[in-house]
C-alpha positions as CSV (number, residue, x, y, z in Angstrom):
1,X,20.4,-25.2,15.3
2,X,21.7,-23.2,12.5
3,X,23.1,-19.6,12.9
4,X,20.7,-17.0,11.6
5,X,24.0,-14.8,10.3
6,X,25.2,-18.2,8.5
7,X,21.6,-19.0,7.0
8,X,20.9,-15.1,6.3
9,X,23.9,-15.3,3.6
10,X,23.8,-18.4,2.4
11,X,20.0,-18.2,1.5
12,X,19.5,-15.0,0.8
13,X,23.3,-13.6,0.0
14,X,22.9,-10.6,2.5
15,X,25.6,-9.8,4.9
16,X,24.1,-8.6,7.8
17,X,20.3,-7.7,8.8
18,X,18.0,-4.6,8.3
19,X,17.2,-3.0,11.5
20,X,14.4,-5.1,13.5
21,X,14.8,-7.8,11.1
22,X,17.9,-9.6,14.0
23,X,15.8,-8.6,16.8
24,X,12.6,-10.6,16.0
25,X,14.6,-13.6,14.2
26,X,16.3,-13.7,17.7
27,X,13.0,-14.0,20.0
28,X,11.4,-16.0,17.4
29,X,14.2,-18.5,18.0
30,X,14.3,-18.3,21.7
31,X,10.4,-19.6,21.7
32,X,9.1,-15.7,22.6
33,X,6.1,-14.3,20.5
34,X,6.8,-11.4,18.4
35,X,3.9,-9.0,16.7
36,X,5.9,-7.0,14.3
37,X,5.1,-3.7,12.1
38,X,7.6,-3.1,9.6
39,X,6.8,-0.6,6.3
40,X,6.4,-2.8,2.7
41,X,10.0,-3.2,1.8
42,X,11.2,-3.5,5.0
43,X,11.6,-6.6,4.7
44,X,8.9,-8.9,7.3
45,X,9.0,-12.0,5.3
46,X,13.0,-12.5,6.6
47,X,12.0,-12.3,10.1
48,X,10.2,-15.5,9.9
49,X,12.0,-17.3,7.0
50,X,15.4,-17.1,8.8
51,X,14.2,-18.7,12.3
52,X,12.3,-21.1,9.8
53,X,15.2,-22.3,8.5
54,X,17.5,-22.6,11.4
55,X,14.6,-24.2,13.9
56,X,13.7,-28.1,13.7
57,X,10.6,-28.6,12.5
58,X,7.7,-26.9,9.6
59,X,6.8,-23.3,9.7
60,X,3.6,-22.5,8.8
61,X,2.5,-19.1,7.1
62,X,-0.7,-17.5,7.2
63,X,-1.4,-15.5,4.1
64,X,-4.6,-14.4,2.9
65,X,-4.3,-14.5,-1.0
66,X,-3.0,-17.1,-3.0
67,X,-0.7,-14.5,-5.2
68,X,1.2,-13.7,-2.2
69,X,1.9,-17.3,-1.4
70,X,3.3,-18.0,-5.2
71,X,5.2,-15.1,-5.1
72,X,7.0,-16.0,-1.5
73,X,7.4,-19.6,-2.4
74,X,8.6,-19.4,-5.9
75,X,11.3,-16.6,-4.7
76,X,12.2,-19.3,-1.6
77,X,12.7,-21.9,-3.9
78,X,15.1,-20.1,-6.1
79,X,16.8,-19.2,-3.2
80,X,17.6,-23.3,-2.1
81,X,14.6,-23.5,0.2
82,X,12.6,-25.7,0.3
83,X,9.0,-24.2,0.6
84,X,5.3,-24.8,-0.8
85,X,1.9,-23.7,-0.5
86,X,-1.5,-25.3,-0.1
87,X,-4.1,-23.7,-1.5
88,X,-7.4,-23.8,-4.1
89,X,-5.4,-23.1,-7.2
90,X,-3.7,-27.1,-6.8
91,X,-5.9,-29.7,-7.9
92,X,-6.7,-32.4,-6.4
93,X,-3.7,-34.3,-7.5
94,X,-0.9,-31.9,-6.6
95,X,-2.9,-30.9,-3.5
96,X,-2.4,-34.3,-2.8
97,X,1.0,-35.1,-3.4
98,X,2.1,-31.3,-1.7
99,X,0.6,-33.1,1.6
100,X,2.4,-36.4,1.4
101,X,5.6,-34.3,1.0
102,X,4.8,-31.9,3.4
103,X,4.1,-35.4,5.9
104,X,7.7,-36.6,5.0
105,X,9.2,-33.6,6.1
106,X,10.6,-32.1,2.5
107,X,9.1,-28.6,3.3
108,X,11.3,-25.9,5.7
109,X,7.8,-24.2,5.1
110,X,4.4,-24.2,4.3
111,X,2.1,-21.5,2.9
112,X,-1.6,-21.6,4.1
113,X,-5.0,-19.8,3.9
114,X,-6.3,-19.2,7.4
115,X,-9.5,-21.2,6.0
116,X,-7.2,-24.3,5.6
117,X,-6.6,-24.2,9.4
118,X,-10.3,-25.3,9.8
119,X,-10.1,-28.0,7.5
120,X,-9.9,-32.0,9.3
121,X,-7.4,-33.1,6.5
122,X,-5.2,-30.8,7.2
123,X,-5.5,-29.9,11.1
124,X,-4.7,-34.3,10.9
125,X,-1.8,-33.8,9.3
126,X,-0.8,-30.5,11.4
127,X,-1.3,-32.3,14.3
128,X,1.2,-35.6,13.4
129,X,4.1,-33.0,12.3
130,X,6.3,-31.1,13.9
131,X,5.1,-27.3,13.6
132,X,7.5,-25.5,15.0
133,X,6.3,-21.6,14.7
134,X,3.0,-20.3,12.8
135,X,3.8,-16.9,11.3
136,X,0.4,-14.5,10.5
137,X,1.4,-12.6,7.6
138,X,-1.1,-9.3,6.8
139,X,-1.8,-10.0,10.8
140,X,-4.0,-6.7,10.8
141,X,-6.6,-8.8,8.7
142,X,-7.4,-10.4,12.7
143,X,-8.7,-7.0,13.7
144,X,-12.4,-6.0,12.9
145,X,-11.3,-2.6,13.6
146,X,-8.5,-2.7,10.6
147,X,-9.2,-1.6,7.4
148,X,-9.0,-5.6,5.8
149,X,-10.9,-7.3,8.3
150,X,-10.9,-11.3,7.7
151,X,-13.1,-13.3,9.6
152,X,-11.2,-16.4,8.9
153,X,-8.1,-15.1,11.0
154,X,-9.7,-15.6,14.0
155,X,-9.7,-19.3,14.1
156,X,-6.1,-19.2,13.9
157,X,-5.8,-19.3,18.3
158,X,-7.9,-22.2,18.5
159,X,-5.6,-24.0,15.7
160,X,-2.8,-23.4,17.7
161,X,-4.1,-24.9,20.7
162,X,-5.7,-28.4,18.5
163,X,-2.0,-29.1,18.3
164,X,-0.1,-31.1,20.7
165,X,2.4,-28.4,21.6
166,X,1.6,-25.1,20.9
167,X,4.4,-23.0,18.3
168,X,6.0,-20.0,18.7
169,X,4.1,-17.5,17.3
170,X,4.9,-14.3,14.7
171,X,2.3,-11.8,13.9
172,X,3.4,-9.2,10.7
173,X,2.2,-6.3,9.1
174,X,2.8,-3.2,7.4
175,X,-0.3,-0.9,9.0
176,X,-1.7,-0.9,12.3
177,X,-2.2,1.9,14.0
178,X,-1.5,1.5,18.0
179,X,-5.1,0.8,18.3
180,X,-5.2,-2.1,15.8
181,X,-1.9,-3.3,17.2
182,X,-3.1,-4.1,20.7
183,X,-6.1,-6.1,19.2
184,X,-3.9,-7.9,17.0
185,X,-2.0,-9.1,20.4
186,X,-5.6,-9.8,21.7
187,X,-7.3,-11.2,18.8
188,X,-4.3,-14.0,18.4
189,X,-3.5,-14.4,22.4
190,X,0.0,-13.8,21.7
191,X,1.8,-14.4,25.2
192,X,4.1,-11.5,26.4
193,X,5.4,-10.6,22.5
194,X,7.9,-8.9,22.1
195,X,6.5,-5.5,19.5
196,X,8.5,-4.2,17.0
197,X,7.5,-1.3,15.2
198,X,10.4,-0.3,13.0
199,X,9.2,2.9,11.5
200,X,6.6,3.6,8.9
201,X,8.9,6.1,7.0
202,X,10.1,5.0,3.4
203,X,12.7,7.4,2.9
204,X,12.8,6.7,-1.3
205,X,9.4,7.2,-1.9
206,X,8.0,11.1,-3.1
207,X,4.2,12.0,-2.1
208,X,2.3,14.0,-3.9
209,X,-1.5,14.8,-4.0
210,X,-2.9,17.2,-7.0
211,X,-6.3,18.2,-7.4
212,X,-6.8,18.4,-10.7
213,X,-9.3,19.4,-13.6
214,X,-9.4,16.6,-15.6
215,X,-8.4,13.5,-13.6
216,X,-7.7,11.8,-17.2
217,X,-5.2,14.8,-18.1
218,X,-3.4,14.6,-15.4
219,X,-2.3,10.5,-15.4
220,X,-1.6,11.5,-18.8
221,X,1.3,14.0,-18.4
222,X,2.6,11.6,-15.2
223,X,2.4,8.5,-17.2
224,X,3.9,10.3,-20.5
225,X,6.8,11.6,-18.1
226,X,7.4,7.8,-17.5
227,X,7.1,5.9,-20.6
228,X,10.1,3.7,-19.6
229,X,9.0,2.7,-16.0
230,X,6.3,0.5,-14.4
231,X,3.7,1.3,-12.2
232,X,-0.4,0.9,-10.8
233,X,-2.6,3.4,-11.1
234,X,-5.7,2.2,-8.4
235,X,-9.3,2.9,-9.3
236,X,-12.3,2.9,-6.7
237,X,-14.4,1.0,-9.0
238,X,-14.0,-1.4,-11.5
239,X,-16.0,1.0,-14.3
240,X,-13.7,3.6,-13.6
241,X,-10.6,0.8,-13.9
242,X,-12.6,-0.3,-17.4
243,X,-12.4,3.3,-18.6
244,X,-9.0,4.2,-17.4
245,X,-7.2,1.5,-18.8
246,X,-8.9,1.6,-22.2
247,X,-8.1,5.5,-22.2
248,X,-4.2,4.6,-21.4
249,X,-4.4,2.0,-24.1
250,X,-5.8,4.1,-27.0
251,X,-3.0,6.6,-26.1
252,X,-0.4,3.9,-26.6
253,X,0.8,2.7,-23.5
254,X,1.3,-0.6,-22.6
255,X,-2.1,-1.0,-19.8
256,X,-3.3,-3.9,-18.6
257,X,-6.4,-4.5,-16.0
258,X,-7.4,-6.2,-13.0
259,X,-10.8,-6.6,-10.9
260,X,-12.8,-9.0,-9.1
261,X,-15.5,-9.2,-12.0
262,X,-12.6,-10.6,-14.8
263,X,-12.2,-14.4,-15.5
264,X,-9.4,-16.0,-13.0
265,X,-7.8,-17.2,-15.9
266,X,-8.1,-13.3,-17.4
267,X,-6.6,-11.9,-14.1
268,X,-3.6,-14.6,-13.5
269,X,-2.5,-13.4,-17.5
270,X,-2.9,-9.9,-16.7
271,X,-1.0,-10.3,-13.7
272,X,1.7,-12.4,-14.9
273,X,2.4,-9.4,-17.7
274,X,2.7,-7.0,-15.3
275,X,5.6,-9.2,-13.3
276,X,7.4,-10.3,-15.3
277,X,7.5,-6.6,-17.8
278,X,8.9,-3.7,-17.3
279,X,7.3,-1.3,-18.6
280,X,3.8,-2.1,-17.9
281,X,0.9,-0.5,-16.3
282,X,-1.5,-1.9,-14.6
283,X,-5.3,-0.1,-14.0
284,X,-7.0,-2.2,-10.8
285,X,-9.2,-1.6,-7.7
286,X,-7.9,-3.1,-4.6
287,X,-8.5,-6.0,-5.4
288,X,-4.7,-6.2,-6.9
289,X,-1.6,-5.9,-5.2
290,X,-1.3,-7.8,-1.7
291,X,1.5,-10.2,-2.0
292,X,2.5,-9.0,-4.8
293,X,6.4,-8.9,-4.7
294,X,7.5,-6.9,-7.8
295,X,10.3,-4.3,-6.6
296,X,10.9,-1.9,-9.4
297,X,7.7,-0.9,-9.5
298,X,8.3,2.7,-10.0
299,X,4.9,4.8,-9.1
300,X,2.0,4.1,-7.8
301,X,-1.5,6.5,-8.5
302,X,-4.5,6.5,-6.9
303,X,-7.1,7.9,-9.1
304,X,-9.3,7.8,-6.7
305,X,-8.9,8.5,-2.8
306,X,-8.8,5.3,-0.8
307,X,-11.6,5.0,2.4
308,X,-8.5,5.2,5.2
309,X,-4.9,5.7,5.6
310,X,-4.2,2.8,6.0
311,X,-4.9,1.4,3.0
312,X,-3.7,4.4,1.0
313,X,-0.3,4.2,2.7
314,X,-0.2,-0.3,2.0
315,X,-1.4,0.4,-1.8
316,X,1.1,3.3,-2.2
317,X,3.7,1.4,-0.8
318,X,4.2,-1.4,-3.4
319,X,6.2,1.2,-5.0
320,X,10.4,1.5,-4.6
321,X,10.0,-2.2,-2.7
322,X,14.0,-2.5,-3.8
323,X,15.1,0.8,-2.1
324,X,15.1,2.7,-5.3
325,X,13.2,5.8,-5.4
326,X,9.5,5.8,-6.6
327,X,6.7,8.5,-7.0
328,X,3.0,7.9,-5.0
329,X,0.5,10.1,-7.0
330,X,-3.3,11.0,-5.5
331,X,-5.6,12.5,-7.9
332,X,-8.4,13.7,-5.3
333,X,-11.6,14.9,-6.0
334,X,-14.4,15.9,-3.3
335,X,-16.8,12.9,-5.2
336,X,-14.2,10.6,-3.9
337,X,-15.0,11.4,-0.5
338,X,-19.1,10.8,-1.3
339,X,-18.4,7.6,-3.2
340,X,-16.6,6.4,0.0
341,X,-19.4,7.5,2.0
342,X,-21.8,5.8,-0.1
343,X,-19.6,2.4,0.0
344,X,-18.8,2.3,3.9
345,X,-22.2,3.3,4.6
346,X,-23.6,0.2,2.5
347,X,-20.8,-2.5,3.8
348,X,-22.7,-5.3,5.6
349,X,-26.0,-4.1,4.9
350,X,-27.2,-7.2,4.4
351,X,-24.9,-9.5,5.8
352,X,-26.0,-11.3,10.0
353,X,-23.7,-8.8,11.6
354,X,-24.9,-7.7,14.9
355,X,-26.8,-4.1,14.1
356,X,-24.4,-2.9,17.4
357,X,-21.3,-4.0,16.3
358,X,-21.6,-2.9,12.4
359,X,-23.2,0.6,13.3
360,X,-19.5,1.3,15.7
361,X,-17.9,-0.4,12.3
362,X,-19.0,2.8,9.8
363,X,-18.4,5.1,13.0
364,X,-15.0,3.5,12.9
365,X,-14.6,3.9,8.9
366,X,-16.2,7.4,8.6
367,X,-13.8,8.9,10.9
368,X,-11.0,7.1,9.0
369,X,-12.6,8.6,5.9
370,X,-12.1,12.2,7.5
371,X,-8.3,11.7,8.3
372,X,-7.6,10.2,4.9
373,X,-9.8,13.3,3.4
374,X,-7.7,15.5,5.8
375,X,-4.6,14.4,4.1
376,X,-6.3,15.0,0.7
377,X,-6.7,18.8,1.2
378,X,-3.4,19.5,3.8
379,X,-0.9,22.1,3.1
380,X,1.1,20.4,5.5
381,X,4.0,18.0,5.2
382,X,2.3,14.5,3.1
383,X,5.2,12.2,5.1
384,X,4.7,14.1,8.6
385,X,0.7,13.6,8.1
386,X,1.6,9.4,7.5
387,X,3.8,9.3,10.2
388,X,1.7,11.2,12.7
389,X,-1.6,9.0,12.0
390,X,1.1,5.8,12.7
391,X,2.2,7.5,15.6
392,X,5.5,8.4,15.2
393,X,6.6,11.6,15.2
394,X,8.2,13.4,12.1
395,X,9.8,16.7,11.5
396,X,7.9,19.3,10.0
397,X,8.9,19.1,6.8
398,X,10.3,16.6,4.6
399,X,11.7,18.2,1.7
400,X,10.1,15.2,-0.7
401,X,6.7,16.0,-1.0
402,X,4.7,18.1,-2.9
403,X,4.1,20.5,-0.4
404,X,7.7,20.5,1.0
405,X,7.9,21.8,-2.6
406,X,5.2,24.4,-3.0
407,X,5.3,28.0,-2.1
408,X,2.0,28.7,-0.2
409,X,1.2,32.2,1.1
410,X,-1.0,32.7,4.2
411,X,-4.0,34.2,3.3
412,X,-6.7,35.5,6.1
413,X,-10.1,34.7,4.5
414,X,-12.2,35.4,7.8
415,X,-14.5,37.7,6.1
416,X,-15.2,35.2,3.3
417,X,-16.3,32.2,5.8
418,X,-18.3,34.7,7.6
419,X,-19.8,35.4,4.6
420,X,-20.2,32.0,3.4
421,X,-21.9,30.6,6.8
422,X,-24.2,33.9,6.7
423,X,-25.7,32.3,3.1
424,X,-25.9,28.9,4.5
425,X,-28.0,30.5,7.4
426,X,-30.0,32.8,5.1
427,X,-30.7,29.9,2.8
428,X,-32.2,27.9,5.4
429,X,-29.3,25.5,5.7
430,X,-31.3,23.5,3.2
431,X,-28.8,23.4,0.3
432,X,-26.0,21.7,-1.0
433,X,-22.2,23.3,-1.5
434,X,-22.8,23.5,-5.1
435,X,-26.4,26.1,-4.8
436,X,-24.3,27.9,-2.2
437,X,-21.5,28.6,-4.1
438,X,-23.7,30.0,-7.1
439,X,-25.2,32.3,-4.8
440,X,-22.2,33.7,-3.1
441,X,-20.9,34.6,-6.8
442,X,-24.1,35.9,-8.2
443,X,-25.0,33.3,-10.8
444,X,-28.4,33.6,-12.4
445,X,-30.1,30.0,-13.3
446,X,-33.8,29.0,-12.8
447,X,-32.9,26.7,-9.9
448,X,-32.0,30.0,-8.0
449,X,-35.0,32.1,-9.1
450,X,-37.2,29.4,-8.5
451,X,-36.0,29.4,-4.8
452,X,-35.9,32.9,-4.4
453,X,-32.2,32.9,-3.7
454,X,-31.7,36.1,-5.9
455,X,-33.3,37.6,-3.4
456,X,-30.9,37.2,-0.2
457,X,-28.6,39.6,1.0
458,X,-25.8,37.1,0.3
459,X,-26.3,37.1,-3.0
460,X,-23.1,37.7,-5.7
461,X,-21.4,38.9,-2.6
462,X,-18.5,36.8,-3.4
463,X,-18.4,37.8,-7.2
464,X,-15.0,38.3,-7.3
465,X,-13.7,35.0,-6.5
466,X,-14.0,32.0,-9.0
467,X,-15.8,28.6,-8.6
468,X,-13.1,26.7,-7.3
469,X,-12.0,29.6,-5.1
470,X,-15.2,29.8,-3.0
471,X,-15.6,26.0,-3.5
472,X,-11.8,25.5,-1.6
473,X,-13.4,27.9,0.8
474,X,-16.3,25.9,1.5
475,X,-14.1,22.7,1.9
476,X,-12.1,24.0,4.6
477,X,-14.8,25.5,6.7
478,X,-16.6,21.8,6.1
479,X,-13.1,20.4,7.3
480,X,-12.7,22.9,10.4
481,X,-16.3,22.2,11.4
482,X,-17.4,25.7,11.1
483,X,-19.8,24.2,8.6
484,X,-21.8,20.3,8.3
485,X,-22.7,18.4,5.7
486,X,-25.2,15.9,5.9
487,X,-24.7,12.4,4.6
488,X,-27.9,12.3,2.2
489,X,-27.7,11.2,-1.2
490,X,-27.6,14.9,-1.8
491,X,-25.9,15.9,0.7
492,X,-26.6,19.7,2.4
493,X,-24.7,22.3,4.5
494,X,-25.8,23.6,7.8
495,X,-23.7,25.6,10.6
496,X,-21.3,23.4,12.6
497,X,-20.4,23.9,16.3
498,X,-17.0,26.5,15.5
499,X,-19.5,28.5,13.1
500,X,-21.0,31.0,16.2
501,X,-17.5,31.7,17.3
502,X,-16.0,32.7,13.8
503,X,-19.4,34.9,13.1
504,X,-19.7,36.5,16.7
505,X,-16.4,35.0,18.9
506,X,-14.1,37.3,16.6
507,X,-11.9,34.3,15.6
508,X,-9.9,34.7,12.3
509,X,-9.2,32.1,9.5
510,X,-6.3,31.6,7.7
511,X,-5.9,29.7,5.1
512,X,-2.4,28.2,3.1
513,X,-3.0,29.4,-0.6
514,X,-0.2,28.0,-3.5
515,X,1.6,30.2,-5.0
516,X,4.3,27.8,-6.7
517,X,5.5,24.4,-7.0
518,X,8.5,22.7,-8.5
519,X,8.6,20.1,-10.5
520,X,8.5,17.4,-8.8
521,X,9.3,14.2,-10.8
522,X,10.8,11.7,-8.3
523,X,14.9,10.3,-9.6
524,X,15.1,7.2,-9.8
525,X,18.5,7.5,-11.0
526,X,19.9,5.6,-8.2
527,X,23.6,5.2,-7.6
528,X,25.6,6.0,-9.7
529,X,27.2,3.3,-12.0
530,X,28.6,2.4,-15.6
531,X,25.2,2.3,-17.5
532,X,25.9,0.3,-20.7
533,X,26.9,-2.3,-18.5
534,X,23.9,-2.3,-16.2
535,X,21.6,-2.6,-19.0
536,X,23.7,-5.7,-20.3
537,X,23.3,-7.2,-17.0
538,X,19.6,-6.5,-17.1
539,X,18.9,-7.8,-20.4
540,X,21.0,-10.7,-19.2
541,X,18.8,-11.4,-16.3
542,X,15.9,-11.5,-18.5
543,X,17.1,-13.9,-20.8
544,X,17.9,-15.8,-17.5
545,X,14.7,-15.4,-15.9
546,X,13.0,-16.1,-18.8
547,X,14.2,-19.5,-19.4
548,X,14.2,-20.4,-15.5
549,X,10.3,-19.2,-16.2
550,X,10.4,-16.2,-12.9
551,X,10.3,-13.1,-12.9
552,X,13.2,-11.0,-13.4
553,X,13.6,-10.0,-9.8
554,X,14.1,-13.6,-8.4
555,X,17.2,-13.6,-10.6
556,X,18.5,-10.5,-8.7
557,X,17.1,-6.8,-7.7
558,X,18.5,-3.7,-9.8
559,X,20.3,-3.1,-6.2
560,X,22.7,-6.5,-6.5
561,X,23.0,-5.6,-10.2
562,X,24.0,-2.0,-9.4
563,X,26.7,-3.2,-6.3
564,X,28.2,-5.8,-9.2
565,X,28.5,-3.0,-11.7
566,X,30.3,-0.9,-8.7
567,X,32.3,-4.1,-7.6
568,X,33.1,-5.5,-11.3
569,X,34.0,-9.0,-9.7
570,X,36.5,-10.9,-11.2
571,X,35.5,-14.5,-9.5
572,X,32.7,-16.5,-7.4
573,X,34.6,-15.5,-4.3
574,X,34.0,-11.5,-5.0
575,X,30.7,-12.2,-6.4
576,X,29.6,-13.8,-3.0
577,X,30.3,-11.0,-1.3
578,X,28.0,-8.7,-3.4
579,X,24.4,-8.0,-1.4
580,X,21.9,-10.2,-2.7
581,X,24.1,-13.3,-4.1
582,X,23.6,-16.6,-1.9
583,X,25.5,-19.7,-2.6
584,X,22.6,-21.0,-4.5
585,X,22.0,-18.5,-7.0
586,X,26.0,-18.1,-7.3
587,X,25.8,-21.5,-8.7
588,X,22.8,-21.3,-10.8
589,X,23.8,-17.7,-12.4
590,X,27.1,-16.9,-11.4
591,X,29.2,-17.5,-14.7
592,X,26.7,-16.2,-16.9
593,X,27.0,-12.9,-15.1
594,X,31.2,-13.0,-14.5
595,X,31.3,-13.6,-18.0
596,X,29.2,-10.7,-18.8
597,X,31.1,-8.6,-16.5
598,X,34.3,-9.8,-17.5
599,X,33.5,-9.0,-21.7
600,X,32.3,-5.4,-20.7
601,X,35.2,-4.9,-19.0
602,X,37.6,-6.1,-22.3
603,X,35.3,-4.0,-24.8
604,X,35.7,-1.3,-22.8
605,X,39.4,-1.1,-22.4
C-alpha cells in the first residue's frame, strides 16, 4: 500500500496535509467510516482521493451534478491520475468504452450520479470489480431535512450491500448543521464513523450585507470597484438573472448568464467562459455553482437573500477557494423574505409526497427562512452569526465584516414600538406594514380616508421619523415577536405574544442604529511578491492552459505561482519543493516556467 505522505506530494505537489485532511485519509485507509464537514476550500476532495490512490482496488464518487465530476476528473488527470466519470453527457460510444476501461482496471477512480447506482449495467459491472471505498460527495443531499434534498442518495446503502463485500465508506460536505449531520450517519448506515467537523470559518473571506435603495446601484459601484476581478452575483429567479445581467452588460462589463430554462449547449458555453476568464461575471440562480472548482473567484453577491443559511454560506463560499481573500456581498430587501415564503410554501405542492411529511418540510424551511432573515437585519458580528448557526462558537467580533466595521449607537425606541403596536391594535390588526407605517407618519391618500384611518388616535404620531425609519422599526418588532405577520398573499400585522409585556410589562427596546462604516473593500493583495514577474507567470500559465485546453488553475493556483515568485527556483529540484508542484506537472510545465523565472531574473539585474 502506498504512503499517503508519498502519494500526497507526488500527485498533488503538497508537503504535508491541511488539518482533518491526515486524519480521515488515515481511518479511510484502516477500513473505518468517516462522515466529514469541512468548509469549501478546505479541501474534502483530498481526503478521499489520497486513500484512493494508495488502497487496491476502484473508488467510487458520488456526485450529484455532472460539472462537478468534469471539474474533479479533468484536474485528477492533469495531476497523473488516472480518473473518469460516467455520466449522461457520454454517448453511447464513450459511455461504452469508459466501462470496458473501467472493467480492466485503468481507473484509480470513478465519478458517478447516485442514479447510476440503480442502473443493472452498471451495479453488474460494480459487482465483478474491486470497489474498494464509495465516497458521497455533497453527502447533505441524503437528508430530507437539508436544504438540497436528493431522493436518489438514498439508494446509495442498498448499493453498498448488492456488492459482494461491502467498501469503506466516506460521507463529505460543506454544510450540515448537527441536526443534518446525524441523519446523514443514519440516512447512509455508516458503521461507528469517525466525524470530522473541521471548522466552518474561512478566515479570507469579508461579509457584508447592505440594504440598499436601488439594488441595481448598488452591484454597480461593487462591480465598478472590481473591474479586474471575477465573481457571481446569484439571483432568486431567472427573470431577475435575465435583467441583471443585461443591465451589467449594457454598462460594459464582461456578464455572462446561467439558469435552468437556457439550452445545455447555451449553459456549458456560458460556463466554460466563466472558467477559463478572468475577469468575468457570471448572473445565475442556484442552479450554478456546485462542483464548480474555479479558485480565484474573487466575490460572490447575492442579489437576492437565499431561503436558509445553509445555502447562503455553500453559494458564498465559492469565493477565495485558493486562500486568497474574497468579498461575499448580500443585497437584502424585505420582498426577499416574501418571495421565499411564496417559493417554500409552493415546493411539492403537487408532487405524491405524504401531506405529513411535506407540511414538517415548510415548518422545517420557514424557520430556516427566519434565521437566514435574522442574519439579514443583525447588527451583530456576520461571521459569529455563521459560526453559531453551525455550532461552533466564535468571538464576538471579527474585525472583517461589515458590522465589525460600522459604528452603531444604541438607541432606546420603546416609546416608538409602543406606539407602533397601539396602531396595529387600533387599526384592527387588519393591515399590512406598508398602511401602518403611513398612518404612524400622517400620510393623507384615499386608501386611508376610505378606511377611516385619519381618524385614529395613532395617526401622524410618528411624523417625525422617515419611511424607512418607522419601516426598520416595524421589522424589528416583527423579528422580536412583539408583532406577526401573516403569510397571506398580502400579508397583515397583528400583536405577537412579547407585545402585552412591552405595552403594559414596562420592558424597554433598544435598538443598534449606524452611525458609520468604513470602507470596506476586501484586499486581495495577497503576499507580497515581485509583481511584473507574477503577471509573466500568469500570462504564462494561460498560454499553457490554453493549449493543454484547461482552465488556468489546473496549470497551478495564484498561491504556487506566488511561493515560486518568493522562491525564484533555479532547477526541477527547488521547483519540487514549491506547494502545489507534483512530479507530474514538474514534467509537463516545469521548464516553461524555470525559464520564465530564470529571464526575469536576467532583465532585472
Amino acid at each position: 500500500m502506498r504512503q499517503p505522505q508519498a502519494a500526497l506530494k507526488q500527485y498533488f505537489g503538497y508537503d504535508s496535509f491541511r488539518p482533518g485532511q491526515g486524519e480521515v485519509a488515515d481511518c479511510l485507509l484502516a477500513g473505518r467510516d468517516v462522515l466529514s464537514v469541512m468548509p469549501t476550500g478546505a479541501g474534502k476532495s483530498i481526503c478521499y482521493q489520497i486513500p484512493a490512490l494508495c488502497m487496491d482496488g476502484i473508488t467510487l464518487v458520488v456526485s450529484p451534478l455532472i460539472s462537478l465530476m468534469k471539474d474533479q476528473v479533468e484536474s485528477l488527470i492533469q495531476a497523473g491520475v488516472p480518473a473518469a466519470y460516467l455520466n449522461s453527457s457520454l454517448n453511447e460510444r464513450q459511455f461504452g468504452l469508459a466501462l470496458r476501461n473501467a472493467r480492466m482496471g485503468k481507473y484509480k477512480l470513478i465519478y458517478v450520479a447516485p442514479e447510476r447506482l440503480e442502473t443493472p449495467s452498471f451495479l453488474s459491472f460494480a459487482r465483478e470489480a474491486n470497489i474498494a471505498m464509495i465516497a458521497v460527495d455533497e453527502a447533505h443531499c441524503v437528508s430530507q431535512w437539508g436544504q438540497d434534498f436528493r431522493p436518489s442518495y438514498l439508494a446509495i446503502p442498498a448499493f453498498a450491500k448488492n456488492l459482494p463485500k461491502r467498501p469503506v465508506m466516506g460521507a463529505f460536505t460543506a454544510t450540515a448543521t448537527p441536526e443534518v449531520r446525524e441523519d446523514i450517519a443514519r440516512q447512509l448506515e455508516l458503521k461507528d464513523p469517525f466525524v470530522l467537523v473541521s471548522g466552518f470559518d474561512r478566515p479570507n473571506l469579508f461579509w457584508e450585507v447592505q440594504t440598499p435603495r436601488s439594488k441595481r446601484e448598488a452591484l454597480f459601484d461593487f462591480v465598478s470597484a472590481r473591474r479586474e476581478e471575477s465573481g457571481i452575483v446569484y439571483c432568486a429567479t431567472r427573470k431577475n438573472v435575465e435583467e441583471v445581467c443585461e443591465f451589467l452588460q449594457e454598462r460594459g462589463f464582461p456578464a455572462t448568464r446561467y439558469h435552468a430554462g437556457l439550452e445545455p449547449e447555451e449553459r456549458r458555453r456560458n460556463q466554460e467562459r466563466f472558467v477559463y476568464g478572468s475577469n468575468e461575471i457570471m448572473v445565475a440562480t442556484n442552479a450554478f455553482g456546485m462542483g464548480i472548482d474555479k479558485p480565484d473567484v474573487r466575490y460572490v453577491v447575492h442579489y437576492n437573500m437565499p431561503k436558509d443559511l445553509e445555502s447562503y454560506y455553500q453559494e458564498a463560499g465559492r469565493a477565495g477557494r485558493d486562500g486568497d481573500k474574497a468579498h461575499c456581498l448580500l443585497l437584502y430587501s424585505p420582498s426577499d423574505v416574501r418571495t421565499n415564503q411564496f417559493l417554500i410554501e409552493k415546493k411539492d405542492e403537487d408532487s405524491e409526497v405524504d401531506e405529513k411529511d411535506r407540511a414538517k418540510r415548510i415548518e422545517q424551511d420557514l424557520l430556516r427562512l427566519k434565521q437566514m432573515t435574522v442574519y439579514s437585519r443583525t447588527t451583530d458580528c456576520l461571521r459569529h452569526h455563521i459560526l453559531r448557526y453551525f455550532g461552533e462558537t466564535a468571538g464576538e467580533c471579527c474585525g472583517s465584516c461589515s458590522n465589525c466595521l460600522t459604528n452603531f449607537r444604541e438607541e432606546d425606541i420603546t416609546v416608538d414600538a409602543q406606539k407602533i403596536l397601539s396602531c396595529v391594535k387600533r387599526a384592527g390588526e387588519r393591515f399590512g406594514a406598508s398602511v401602518i407605517n403611513d398612518v404612524l407618519r400622517g400620510i393623507q391618500s384615499d386608501r386611508i380616508r376610505k378606511w377611516g384611518l385619519n381618524l385614529l388616535p395613532t395617526y401622524g404620531i410618528l411624523s417625525q421619523l422617515t419611511r424607512e425609519e418607522v419601516a426598520s422599526r416595524i421589522r424589528l418588532l416583527v423579528e422580536q415577536d412583539y408583532l406577526v405577520q401573516s403569510k397571506d398573499q398580502y400579508p397583515t400585522l397583528s400583536l405577537g405574544p412579547k407585545a402585552r409585556g412591552l405595552l403594559f410589562g414596562g420592558e424597554l427596546l433598544i435598538a443598534k442604529v449606524k452611525v458609520s462604516s468604513k470602507a470596506v473593500k476586501a484586499d486581495v493583495s495577497g503576499q507580497e511578491v515581485p509583481q511584473e514577474l507574477f503577471e509573466r507567470l500568469q500570462k504564462l500559465r494561460l498560454r499553457l492552459a490554453q493549449m493543454a485546453g484547461v482552465p488556468a488553475y489546473v496549470v497551478f493556483s495564484n498561491q504556487t505561482l506566488r511561493e515560486m515568485c518568493q522562491r525564484l527556483p533555479r532547477g526541477e529540484g527547488e521547483l519540487l519543493q514549491v506547494s502545489g508542484v507534483g512530479s507530474q506537472k514538474l514534467k509537463r510545465f516545469g521548464k516553461d516556467f524555470l525559464r520564465e523565472i530564470e529571464t526575469w531574473r536576467q532583465e532585472s539585474q
